[in-house]
C-alpha positions as CSV (number, residue, x, y, z in Angstrom):
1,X,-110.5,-64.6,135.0
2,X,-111.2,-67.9,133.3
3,X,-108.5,-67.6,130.5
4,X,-105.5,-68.3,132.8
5,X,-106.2,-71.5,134.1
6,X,-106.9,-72.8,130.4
7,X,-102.9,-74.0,129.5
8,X,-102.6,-77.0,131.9
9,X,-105.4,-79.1,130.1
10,X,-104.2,-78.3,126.4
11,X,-100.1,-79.6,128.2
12,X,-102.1,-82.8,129.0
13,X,-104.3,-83.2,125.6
14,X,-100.5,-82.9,123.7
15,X,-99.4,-85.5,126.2
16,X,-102.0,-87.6,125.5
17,X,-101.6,-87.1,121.5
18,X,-97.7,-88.1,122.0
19,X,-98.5,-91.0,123.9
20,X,-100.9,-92.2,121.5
21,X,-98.3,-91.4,118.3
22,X,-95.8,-93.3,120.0
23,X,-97.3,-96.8,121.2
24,X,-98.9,-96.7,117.5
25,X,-96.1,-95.9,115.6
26,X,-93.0,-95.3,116.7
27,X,-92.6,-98.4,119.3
28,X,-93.7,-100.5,116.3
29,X,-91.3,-99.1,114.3
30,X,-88.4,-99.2,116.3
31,X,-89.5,-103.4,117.3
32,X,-89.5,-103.9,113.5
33,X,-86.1,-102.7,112.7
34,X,-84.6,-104.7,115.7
35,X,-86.3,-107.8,114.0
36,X,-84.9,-106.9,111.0
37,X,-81.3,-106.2,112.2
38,X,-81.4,-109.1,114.2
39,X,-82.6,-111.5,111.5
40,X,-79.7,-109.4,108.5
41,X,-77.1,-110.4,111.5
42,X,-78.5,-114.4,111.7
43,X,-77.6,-115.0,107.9
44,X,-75.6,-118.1,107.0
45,X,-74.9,-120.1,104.2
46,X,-77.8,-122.0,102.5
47,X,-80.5,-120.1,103.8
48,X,-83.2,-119.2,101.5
49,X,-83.7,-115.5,100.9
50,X,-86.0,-112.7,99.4
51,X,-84.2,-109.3,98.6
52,X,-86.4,-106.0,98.3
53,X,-86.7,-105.8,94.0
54,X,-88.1,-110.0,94.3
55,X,-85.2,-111.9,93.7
56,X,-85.2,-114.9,95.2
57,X,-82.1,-117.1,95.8
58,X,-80.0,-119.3,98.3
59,X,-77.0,-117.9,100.0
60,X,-73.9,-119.1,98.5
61,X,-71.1,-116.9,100.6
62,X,-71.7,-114.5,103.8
63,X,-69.5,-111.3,103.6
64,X,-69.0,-108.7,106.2
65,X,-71.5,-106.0,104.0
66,X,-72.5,-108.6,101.6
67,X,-74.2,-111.7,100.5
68,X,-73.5,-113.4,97.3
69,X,-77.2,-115.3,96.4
70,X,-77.5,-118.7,94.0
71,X,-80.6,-117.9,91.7
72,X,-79.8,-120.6,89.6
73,X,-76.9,-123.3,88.2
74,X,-73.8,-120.9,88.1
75,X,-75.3,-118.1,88.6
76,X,-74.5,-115.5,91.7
77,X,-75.4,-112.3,92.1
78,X,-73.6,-110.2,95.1
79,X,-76.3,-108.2,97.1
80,X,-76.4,-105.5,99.8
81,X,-77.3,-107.3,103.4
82,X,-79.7,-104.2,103.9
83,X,-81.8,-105.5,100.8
84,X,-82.5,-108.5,102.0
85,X,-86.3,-108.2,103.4
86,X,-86.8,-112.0,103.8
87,X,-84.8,-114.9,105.3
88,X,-85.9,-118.8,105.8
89,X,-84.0,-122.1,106.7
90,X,-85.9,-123.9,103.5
91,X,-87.3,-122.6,100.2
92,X,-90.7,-124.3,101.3
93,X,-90.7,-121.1,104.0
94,X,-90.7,-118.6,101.4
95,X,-93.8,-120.1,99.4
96,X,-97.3,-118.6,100.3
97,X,-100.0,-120.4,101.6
98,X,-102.8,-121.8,99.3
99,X,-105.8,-120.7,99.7
């Protein structure tokens, strides 16, 4: 009867597949939002940051949900922390590098 030892190998290919999916996505995944967490949790006054839309701006007040970003003379403009998808200690950080 060769049909009834055919399930163990197909228990080892989906283990294989899972293993695969997980070291190339999900542990990725999961190392990225800790970065980003850890870096939301780090921000302090002055530092220069990047929300999701683009807008660029210094930190002007650290709230407990909140942070309220310079983007120019007098102007300040109160953000989620979650949006925030960049942080550096100067605005030369931030710039790209010339090619």
């Amino acid at each position: 009867m060769p049909g009834e030892s055919g399930g163990i190998p197909i228990i080892y290919a989906y283990a294989a597949i899972f293993l695969i999916f997980y070291f190339l996505v999900i542990r990725p995944q999961k190392n990225k939002q800790k970065e980003q967490k850890s870096m939301i949790s780090n921000i302090q006054k002055n530092d220069h940051i990047v929300t999701a839309g683009g807008m660029h701006g210094t930190v002007a007040l650290v709230k407990e949900k909140t942070v309220v970003i310079r983007v120019d003379e007098n102007v300040r403009i109160e953000f989620d922390k979650e949006s925030i998808s960049t942080v550096a200690k100067t605005k030369k950080d931030l710039q790209p590098a010339k090619v």
